[in-house]
MMTF fields as JSON, N, C-alpha, C and O atoms, coordinates in Angstrom:
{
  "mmtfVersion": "1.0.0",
  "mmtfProducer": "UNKNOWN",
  "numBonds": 427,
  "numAtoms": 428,
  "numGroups": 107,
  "numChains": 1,
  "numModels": 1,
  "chainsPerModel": [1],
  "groupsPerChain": [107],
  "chainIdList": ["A"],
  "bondAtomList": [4, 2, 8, 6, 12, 10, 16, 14, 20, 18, 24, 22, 28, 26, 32, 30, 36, 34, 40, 38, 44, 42, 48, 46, 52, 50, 56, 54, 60, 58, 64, 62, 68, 66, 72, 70, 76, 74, 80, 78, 84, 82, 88, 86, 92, 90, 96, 94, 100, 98, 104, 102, 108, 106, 112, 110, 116, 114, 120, 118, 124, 122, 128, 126, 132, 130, 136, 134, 140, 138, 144, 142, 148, 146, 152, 150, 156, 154, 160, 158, 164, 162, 168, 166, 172, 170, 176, 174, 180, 178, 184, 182, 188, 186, 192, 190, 196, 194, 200, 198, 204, 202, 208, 206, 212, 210, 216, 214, 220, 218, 224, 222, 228, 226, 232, 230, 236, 234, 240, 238, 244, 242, 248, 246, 252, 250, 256, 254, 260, 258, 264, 262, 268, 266, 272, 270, 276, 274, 280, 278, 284, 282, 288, 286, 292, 290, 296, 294, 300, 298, 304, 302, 308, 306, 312, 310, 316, 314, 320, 318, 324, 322, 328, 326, 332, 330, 336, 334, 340, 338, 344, 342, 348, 346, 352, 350, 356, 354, 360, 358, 364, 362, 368, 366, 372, 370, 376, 374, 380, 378, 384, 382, 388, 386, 392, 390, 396, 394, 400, 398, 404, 402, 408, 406, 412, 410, 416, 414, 420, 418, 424, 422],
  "bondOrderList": [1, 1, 1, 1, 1, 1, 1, 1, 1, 1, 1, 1, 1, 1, 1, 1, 1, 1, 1, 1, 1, 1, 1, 1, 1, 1, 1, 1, 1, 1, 1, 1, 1, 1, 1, 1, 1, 1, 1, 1, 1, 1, 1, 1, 1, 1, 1, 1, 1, 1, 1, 1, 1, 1, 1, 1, 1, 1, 1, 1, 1, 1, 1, 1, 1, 1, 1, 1, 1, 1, 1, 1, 1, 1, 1, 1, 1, 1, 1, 1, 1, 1, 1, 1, 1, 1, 1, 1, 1, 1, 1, 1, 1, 1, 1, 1, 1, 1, 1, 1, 1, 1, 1, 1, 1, 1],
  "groupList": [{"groupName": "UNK", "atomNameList": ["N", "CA", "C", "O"], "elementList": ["N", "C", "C", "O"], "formalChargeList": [0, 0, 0, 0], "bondAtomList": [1, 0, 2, 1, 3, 2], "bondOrderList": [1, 1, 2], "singleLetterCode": "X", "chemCompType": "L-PEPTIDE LINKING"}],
  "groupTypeList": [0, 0, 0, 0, 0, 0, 0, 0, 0, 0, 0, 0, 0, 0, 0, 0, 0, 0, 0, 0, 0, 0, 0, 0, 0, 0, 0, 0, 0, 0, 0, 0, 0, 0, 0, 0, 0, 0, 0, 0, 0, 0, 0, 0, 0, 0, 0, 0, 0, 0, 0, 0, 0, 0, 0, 0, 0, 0, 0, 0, 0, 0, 0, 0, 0, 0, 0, 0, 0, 0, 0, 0, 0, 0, 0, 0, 0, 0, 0, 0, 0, 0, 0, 0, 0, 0, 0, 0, 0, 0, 0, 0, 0, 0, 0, 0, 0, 0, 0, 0, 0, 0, 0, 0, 0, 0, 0],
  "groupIdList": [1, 2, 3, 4, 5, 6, 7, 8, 9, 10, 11, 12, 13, 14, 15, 16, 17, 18, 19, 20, 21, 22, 23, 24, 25, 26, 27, 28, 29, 30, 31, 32, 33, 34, 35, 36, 37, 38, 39, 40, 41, 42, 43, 44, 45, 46, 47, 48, 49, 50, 51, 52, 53, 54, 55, 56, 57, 58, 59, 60, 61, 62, 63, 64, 65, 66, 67, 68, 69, 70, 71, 72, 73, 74, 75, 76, 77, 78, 79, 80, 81, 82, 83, 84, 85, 86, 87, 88, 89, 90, 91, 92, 93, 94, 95, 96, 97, 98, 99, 100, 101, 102, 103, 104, 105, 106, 107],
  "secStructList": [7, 7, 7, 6, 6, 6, 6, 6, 6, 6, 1, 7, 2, 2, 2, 2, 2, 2, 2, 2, 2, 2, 6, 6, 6, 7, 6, 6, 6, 2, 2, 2, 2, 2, 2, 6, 6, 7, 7, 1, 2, 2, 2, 2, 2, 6, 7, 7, 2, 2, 2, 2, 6, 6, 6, 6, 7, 7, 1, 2, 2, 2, 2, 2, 2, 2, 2, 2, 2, 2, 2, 2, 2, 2, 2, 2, 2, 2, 2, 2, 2, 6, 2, 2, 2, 2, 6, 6, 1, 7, 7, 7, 7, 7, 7, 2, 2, 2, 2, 1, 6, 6, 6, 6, 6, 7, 7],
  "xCoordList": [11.518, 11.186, 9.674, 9.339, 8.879, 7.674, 6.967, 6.883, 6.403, 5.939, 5.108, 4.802, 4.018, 2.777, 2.166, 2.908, 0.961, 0.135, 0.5, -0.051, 2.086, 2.608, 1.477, 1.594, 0.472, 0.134, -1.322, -2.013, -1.819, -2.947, -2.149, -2.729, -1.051, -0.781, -0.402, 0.018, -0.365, 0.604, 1.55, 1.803, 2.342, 3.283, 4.486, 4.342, 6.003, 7.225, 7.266, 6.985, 7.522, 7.871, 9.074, 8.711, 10.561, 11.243, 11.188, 11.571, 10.724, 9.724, 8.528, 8.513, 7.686, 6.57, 7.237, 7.279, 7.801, 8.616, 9.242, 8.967, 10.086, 10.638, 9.276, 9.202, 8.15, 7.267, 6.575, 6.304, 6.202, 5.306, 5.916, 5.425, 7.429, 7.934, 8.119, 8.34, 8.042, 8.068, 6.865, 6.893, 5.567, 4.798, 4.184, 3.132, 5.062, 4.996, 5.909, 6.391, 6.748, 7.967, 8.398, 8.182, 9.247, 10.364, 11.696, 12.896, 11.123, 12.254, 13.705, 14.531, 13.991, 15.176, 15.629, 16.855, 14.945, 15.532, 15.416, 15.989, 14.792, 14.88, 16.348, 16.262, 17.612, 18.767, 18.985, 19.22, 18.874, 18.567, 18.041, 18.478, 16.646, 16.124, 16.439, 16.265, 16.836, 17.884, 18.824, 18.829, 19.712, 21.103, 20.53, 21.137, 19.214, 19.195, 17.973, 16.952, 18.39, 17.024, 15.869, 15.101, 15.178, 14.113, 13.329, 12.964, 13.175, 12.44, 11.543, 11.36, 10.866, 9.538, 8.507, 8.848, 7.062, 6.358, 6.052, 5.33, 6.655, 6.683, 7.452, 6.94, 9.108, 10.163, 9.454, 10.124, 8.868, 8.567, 7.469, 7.547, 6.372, 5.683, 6.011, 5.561, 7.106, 7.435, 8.516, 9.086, 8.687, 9.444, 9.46, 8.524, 9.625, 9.338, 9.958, 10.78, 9.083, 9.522, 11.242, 11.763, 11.721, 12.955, 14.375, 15.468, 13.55, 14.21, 14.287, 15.284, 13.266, 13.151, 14.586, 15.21, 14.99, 16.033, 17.633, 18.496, 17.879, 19.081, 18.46, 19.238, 17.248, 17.041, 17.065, 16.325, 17.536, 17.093, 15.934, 16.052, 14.829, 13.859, 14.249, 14.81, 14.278, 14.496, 13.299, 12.625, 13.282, 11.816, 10.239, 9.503, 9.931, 8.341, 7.796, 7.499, 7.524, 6.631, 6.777, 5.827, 7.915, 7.905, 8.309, 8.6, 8.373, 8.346, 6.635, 6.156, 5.772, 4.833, 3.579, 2.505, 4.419, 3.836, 4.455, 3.644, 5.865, 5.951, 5.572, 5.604, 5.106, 4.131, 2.503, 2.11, 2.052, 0.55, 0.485, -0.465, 2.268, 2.278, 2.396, 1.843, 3.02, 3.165, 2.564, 2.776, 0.936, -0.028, -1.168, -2.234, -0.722, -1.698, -1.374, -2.048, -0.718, -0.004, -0.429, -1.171, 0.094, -0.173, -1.546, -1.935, -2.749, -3.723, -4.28, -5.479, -3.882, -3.78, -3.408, -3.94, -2.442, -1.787, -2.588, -2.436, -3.08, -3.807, -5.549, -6.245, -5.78, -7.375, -6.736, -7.55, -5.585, -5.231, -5.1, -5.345, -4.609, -4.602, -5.751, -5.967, -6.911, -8.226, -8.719, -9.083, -8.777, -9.595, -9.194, -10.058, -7.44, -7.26, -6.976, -5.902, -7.225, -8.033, -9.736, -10.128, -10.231, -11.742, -11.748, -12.832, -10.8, -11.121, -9.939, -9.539, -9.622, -8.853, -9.539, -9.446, -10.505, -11.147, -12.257, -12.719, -12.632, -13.584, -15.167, -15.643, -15.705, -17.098, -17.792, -17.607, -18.559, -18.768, -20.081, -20.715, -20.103, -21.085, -22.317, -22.266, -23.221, -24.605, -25.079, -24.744, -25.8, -26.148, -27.476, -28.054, -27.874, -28.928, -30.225, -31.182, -30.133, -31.486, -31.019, -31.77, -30.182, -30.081, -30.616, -31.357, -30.158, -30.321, -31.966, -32.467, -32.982, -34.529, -34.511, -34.651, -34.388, -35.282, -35.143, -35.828, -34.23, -33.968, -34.905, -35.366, -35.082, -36.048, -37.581, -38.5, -37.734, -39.391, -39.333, -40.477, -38.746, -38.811, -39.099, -40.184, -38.712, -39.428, -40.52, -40.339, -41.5, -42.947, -43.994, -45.187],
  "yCoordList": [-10.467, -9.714, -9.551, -8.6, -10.013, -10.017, -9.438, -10.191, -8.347, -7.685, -7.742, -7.838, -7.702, -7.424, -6.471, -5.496, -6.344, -5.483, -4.963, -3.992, -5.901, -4.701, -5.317, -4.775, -6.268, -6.621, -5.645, -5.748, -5.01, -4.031, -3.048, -2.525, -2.671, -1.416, -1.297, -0.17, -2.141, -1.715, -2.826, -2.712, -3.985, -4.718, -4.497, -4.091, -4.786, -4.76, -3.493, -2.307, -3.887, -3.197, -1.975, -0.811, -2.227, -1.365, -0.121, 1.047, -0.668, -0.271, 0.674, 1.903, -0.005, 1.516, 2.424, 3.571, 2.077, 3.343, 4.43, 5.605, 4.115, 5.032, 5.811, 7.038, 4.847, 5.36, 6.573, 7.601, 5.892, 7.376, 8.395, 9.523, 8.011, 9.298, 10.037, 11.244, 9.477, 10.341, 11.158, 12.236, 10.318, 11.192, 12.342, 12.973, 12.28, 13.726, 14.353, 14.928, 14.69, 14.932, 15.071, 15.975, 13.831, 13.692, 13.189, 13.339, 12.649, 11.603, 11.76, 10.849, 13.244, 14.092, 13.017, 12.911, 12.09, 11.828, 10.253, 9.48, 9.954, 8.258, 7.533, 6.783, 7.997, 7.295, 7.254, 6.157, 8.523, 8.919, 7.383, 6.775, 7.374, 6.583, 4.592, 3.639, 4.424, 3.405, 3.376, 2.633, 4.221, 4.436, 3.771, 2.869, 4.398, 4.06, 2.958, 2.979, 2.056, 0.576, 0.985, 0.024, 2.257, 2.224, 1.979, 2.906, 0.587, 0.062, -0.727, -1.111, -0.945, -1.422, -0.923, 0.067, -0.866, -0.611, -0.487, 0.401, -1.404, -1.611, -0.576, 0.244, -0.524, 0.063, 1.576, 2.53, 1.846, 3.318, 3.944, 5.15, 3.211, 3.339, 3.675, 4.623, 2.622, 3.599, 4.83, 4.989, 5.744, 6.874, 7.67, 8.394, 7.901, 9.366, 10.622, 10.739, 11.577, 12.889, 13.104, 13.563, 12.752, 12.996, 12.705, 13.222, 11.476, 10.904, 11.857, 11.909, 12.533, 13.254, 14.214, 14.017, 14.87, 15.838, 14.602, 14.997, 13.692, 12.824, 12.487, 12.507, 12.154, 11.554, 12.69, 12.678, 14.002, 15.049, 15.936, 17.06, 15.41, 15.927, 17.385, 17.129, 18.567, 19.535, 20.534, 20.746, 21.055, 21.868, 21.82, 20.996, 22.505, 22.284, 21.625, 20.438, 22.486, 21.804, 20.602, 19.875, 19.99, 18.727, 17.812, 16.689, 17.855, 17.015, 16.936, 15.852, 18.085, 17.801, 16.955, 16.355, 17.344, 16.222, 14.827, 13.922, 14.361, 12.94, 12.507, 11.323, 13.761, 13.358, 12.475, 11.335, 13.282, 12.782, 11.544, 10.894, 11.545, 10.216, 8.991, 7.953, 8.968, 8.079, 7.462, 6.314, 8.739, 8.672, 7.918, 7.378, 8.04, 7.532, 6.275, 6.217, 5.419, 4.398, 3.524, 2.553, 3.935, 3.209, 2.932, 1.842, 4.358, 3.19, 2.533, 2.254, 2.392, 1.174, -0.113, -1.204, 0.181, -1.099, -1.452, -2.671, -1.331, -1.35, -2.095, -2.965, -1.067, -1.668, -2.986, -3.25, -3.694, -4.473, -5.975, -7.145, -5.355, -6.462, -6.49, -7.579, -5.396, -6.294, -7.145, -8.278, -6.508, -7.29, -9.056, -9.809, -9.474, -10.558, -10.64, -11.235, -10.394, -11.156, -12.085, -13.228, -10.968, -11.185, -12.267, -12.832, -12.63, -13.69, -15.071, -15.907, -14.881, -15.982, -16.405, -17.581, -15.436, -15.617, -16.807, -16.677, -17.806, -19.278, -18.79, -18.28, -19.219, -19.127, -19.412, -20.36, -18.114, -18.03, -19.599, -20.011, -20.012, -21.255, -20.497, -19.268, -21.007, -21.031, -21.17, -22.1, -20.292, -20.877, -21.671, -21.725, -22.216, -23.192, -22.733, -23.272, -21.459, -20.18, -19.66, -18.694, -19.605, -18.901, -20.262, -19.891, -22.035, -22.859, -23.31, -23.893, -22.648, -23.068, -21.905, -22.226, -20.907, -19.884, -19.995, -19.286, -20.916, -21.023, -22.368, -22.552, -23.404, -24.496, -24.209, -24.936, -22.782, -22.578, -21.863, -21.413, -21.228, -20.4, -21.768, -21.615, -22.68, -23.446, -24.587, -25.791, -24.14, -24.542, -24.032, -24.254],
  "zCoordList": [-6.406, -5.205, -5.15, -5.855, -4.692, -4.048, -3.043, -2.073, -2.895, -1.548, -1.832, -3.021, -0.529, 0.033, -0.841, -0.957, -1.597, -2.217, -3.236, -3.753, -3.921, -5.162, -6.251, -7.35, -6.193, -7.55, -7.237, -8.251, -6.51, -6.01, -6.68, -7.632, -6.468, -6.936, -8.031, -8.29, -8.959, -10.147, -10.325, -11.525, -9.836, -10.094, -9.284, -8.131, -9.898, -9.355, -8.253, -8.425, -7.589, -6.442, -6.818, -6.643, -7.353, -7.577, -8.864, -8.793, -9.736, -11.026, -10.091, -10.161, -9.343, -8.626, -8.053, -8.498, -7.074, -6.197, -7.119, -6.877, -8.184, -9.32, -9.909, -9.97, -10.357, -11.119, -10.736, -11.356, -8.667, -7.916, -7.825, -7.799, -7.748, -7.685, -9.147, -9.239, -9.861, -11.003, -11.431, -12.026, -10.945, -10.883, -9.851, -9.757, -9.348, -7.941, -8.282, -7.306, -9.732, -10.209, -9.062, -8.255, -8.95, -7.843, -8.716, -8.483, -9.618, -10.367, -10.04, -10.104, -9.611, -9.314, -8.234, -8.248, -7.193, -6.101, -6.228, -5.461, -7.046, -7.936, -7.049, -6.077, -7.688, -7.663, -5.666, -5.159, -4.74, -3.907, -2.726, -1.749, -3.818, -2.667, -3.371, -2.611, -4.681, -4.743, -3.853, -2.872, -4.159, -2.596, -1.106, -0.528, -0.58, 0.282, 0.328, 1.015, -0.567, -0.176, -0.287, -0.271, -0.43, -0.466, -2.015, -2.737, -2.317, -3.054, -3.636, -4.792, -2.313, -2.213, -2.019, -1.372, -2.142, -1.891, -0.032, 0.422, 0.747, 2.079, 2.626, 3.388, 2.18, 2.873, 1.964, 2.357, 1.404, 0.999, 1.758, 1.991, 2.202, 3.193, 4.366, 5.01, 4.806, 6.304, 6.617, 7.697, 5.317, 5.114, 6.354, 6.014, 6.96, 7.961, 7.136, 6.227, 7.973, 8.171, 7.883, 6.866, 8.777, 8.606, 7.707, 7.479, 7.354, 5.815, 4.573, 3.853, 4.398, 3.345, 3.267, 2.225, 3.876, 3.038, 3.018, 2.234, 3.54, 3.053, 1.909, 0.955, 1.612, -0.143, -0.505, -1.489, -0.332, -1.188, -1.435, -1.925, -1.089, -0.889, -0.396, 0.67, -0.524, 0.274, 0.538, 1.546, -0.702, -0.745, -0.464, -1.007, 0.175, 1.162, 0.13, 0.262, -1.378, -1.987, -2.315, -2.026, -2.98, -2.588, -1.272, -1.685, -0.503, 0.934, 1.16, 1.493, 0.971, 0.773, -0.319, -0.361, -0.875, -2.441, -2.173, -2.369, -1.714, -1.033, 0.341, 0.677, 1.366, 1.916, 1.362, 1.607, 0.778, 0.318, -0.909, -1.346, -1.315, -2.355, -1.28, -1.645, -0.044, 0.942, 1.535, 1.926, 1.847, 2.355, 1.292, 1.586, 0.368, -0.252, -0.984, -2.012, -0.855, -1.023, -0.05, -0.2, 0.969, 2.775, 2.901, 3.318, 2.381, 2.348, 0.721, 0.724, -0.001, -0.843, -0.364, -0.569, 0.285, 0.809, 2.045, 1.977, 2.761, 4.105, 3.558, 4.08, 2.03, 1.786, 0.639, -0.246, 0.585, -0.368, 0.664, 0.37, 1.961, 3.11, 3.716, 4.247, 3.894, 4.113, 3.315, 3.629, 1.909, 0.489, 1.114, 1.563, 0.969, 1.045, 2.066, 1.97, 3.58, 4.647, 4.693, 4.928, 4.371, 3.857, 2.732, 2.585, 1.969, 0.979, 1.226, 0.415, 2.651, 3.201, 4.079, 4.429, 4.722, 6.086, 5.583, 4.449, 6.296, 6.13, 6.573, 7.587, 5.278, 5.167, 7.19, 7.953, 7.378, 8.87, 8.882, 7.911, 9.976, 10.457, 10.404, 10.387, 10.381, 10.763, 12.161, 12.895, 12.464, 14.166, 13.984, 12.898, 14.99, 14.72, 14.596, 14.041, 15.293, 14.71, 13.726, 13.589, 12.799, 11.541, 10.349, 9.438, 10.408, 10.047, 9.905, 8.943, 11.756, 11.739, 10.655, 9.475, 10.912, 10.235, 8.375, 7.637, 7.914, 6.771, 6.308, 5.182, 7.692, 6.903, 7.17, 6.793, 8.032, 8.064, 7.111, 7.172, 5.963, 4.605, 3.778, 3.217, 3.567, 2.686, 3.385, 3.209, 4.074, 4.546, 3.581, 3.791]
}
């Protein structure tokens, strides 16, 4: 199983999702969000609001603590798809005033 940005974050995709949540002590809702597919780095990202109390999630303090683990994932993943845009994207051309001004530097 291969997703988008799991090697930015850490590796296996189903292995992270268990892991973040364990460190937001969530671990309680681990099996929770197995049950319901959520085990990727991708499908954990687009959690909503309202998902949280069927995984269990119930309590403010944590719905809020897997708020800001969600949030902060999403942009990992977001600065992991610029990095490799930018290093797919093809060396930009030269314009023909960027090309003079490079052969009057060696006059």
């Amino acid at each position: 199983m291969s997703d988008e940005g799991e090697h930015a974050l850490g590796g296996g995709g189903e292995d992270l999702v268990s892991q973040w949540l364990q460190s937001a002590n969530l671990s309680y809702a681990i099996p929770n969000f197995r049950m319901a597919g959520i085990v990727s780095p991708r499908s954990f990202v687009e959690l909503e609001l309202s998902y949280y109390e069927p995984l269990g999630v119930t309590k403010a303090d944590d719905r809020k603590r897997l708020f800001y683990l969600i949030h902060k994932v999403k942009v990992a993943l977001e600065e992991d798809q610029k990095k490799k845009k930018k290093q797919q994207r093809p060396p930009q051309k030269q314009s023909r005033d960027q090309l003079m001004d490079d052969n009057d530097d060696d006059d």
